[in-house]
N, C-alpha and C positions, 0 to 999 in steps of 0.2 A: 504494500500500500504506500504509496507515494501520493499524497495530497498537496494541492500550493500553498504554498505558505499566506497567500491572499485568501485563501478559503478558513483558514486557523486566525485571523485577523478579522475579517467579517465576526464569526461567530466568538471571539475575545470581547468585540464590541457590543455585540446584540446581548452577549450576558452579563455584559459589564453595567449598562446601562439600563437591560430588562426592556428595552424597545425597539423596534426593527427601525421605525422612523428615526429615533436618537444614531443610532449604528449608522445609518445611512448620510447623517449630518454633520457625526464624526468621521467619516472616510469620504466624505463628500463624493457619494456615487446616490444611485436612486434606489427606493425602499424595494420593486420588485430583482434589483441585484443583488442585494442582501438576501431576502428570501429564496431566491436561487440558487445562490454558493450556500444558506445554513444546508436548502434539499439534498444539494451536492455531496456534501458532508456529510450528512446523515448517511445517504443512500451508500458512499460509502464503507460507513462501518456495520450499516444493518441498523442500527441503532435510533432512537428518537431521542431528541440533544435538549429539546424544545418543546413545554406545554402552551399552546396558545390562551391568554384570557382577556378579559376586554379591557384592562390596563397596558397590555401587550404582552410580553411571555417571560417565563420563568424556566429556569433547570429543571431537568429532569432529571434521576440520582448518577445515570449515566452523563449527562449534561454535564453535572457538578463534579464529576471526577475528570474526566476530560479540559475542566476549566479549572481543577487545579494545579493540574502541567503545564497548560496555554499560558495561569496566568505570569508562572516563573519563566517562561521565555522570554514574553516580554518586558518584564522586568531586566533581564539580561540584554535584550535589544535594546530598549531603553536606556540603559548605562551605557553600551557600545555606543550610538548613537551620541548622546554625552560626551563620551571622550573622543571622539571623532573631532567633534567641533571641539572641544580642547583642545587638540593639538592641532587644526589649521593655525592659531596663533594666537597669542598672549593680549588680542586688543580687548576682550571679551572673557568668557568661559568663567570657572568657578576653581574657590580652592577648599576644600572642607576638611578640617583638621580635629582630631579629636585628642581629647588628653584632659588632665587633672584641671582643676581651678590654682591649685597652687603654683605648677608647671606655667598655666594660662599667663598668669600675672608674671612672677618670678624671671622666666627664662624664655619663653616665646615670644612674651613682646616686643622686646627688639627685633627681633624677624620679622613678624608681621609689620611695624612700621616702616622698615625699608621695603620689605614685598612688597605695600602699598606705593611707594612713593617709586619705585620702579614701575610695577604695573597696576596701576591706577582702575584697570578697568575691569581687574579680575575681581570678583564678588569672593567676599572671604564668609567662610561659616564654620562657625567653632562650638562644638559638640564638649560639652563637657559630664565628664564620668570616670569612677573610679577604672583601673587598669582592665578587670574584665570584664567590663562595658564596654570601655572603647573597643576590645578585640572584638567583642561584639556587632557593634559596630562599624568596624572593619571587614569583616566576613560578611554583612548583610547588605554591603555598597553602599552604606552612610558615608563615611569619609574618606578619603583617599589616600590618609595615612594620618598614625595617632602614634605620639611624643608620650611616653610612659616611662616608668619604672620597672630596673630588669630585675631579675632573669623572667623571661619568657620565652618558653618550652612549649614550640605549638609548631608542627609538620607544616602549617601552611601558613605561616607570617614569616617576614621574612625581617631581623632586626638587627640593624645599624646603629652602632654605640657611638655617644654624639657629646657624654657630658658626664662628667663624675661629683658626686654629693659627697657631705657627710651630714648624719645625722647626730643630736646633741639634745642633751636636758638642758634646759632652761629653766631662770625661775628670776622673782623679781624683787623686791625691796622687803620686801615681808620674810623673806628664807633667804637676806645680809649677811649671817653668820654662816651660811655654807659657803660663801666666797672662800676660794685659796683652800679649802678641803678637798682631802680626795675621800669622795666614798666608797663603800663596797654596792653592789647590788643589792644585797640585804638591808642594809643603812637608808639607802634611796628610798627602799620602798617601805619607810615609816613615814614618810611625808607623800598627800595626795599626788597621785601623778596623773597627767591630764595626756591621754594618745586621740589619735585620729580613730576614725570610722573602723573597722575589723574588715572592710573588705579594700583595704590601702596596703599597697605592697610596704611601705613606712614600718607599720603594723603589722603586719607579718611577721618581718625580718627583725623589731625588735622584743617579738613576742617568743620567736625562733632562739634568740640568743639567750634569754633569759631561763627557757626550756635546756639548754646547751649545758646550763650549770645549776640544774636541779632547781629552778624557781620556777614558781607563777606569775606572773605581771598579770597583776589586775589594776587596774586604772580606778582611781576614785569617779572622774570623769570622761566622759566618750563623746566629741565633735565633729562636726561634718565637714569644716574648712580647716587652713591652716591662719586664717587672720583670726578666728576664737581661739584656737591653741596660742598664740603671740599675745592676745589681751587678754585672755584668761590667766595667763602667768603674770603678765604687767600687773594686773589687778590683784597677786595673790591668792589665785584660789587654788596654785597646786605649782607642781611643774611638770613642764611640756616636751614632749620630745618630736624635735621641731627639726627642720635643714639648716645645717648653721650659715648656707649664703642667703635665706630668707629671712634670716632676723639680723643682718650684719648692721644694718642701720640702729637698730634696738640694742646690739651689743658694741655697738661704736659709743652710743649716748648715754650708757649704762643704765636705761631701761629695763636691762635685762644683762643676766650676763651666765656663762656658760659654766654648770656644775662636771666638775672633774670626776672621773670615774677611776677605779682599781682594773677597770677591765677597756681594753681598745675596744671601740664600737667600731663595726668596719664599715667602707663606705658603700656609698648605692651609688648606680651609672642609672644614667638614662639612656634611651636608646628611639630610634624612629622607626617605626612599626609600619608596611606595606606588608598585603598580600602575596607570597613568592611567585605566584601562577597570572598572577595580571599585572598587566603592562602600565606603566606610569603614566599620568597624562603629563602634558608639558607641565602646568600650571605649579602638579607638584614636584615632577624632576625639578624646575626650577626653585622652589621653593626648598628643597633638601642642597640642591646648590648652595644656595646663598646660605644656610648654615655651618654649612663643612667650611665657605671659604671665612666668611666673616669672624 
């Protein structure tokens, strides 16, 4: 069975839309075309695709399984089409980037202000979500590459180490007397400690270490950004364990300043996260350019 691909189109529309007249005025052909490519179709799988009723027509349960392979093709057309016109040229097209809010602020913005000021005319869209969301979003052609926290261990991303962290306690004028001490792990965790969200790779890696040497790390409090972890501490209500190039300004002014530890915490990379199996479009090769050289 080899059917046209204009015949799987026809019938995308008419069930997308639930009207032969609507299908017809999205493909802009006439209503009895439509109804003669659904027949076509039909007649050849044997199958009825199509109840008629006087709002116009609906799936049939063979219908509805048929349209739910149609409608990830065109989804996949869709995005080819998309990057088609990406790569004629950078005067237009889009660029969608996905990654943390701390990441967003911290370390992409400088990128995005010169991508901007170089190509003006690319539409930028910035998806923000913890690390397995972005992948998520990645795999389901949300965005066309997302700026995260490694390691990531996935057959079909493909990631580019771009930047190196280190992570740090903090704490703020209220916990003065731990300045110039070094603590144990044990010690630390008499006074509140304030982590990110549980599904932050941050939090992971520093829930990982503490398991490493027979501890629990339980957090007196739990946040969704990293600016509440920085003014949660300012304000004394624990300490934070935060990226120490996101609170340099805080530990320049001595708003905060950084509690010593008996143990090396070791650093995080970040890394740029694409699909290994699709192809870049310009907008964001261009855009992983200007990071690597900048």
């Amino acid at each position: 069975m080899n059917n046209n691909y204009e015949l799987y189109k026809v019938f995308y529309w008419a069930a997308k839309t639930g009207s032969l007249t609507q299908a017809a005025k999205a493909l802009y052909i006439t209503q009895p075309s439509v109804s003669h490519a659904i027949k076509q179709l039909e007649d050849s799988f044997g199958l009825t695709l199509f109840y008629r009723n006087p709002k116009g027509v609906s799936l049939t349960q063979e219908g509805a399984i048929l349209y739910s392979y149609i409608e990830q093709s065109q989804i996949l057309i869709s995005l080819a089409e998309e990057k088609m016109a990406a790569l004629k040229n950078l005067d237009s097209g889009e660029l969608r980037i996905g990654g943390s809010d701390s990441l967003f602020k911290h370390y992409i913005l400088p990128y995005l202000e010169e991508y901007h000021r170089l190509y003006p005319g690319v539409r930028l869209h910035l998806n923000h979500g913890t690390t397995p969301e972005v992948m998520t979003f990645l795999k389901e052609g949300r965005i066309d590459l997302g700026v995260v926290r490694m390691p990531i261990v996935d057959p079909q991303l493909e990631v580019r180490e771009s930047l190196q962290l280190q992570d740090c306690f903090v704490a703020g004028a209220r916990y003065a007397e731990l300045k110039g001490m070094v603590l144990t792990l044990e010690t630390l965790l008499q006074y509140p400690v304030i982590l990110f969200s549980r599904n932050s790779r941050a939090r992971m890696a520093i829930t990982e270490l503490f398991q490493s040497y027979g501890i629990t790390l339980k957090p007196e409090i739990e946040v969704g950004s990293v600016d509440l972890l920085i003014e949660l501490a300012r304000k004394g209500l624990g300490i934070s364990y935060v990226t120490r190039e996101f609170v340099s300004k805080e530990l320049e002014n001595g708003s905060l300043f950084e509690i010593r530890l008996d143990v090396q915490l070791p650093p995080s990379h970040v890394g740029i996260m694409t699909m290994r199996s699709m192809p870049l479009s310009s907008s964001a090769g261009k855009f992983i350019e200007l990071m690597r050289l900048t």
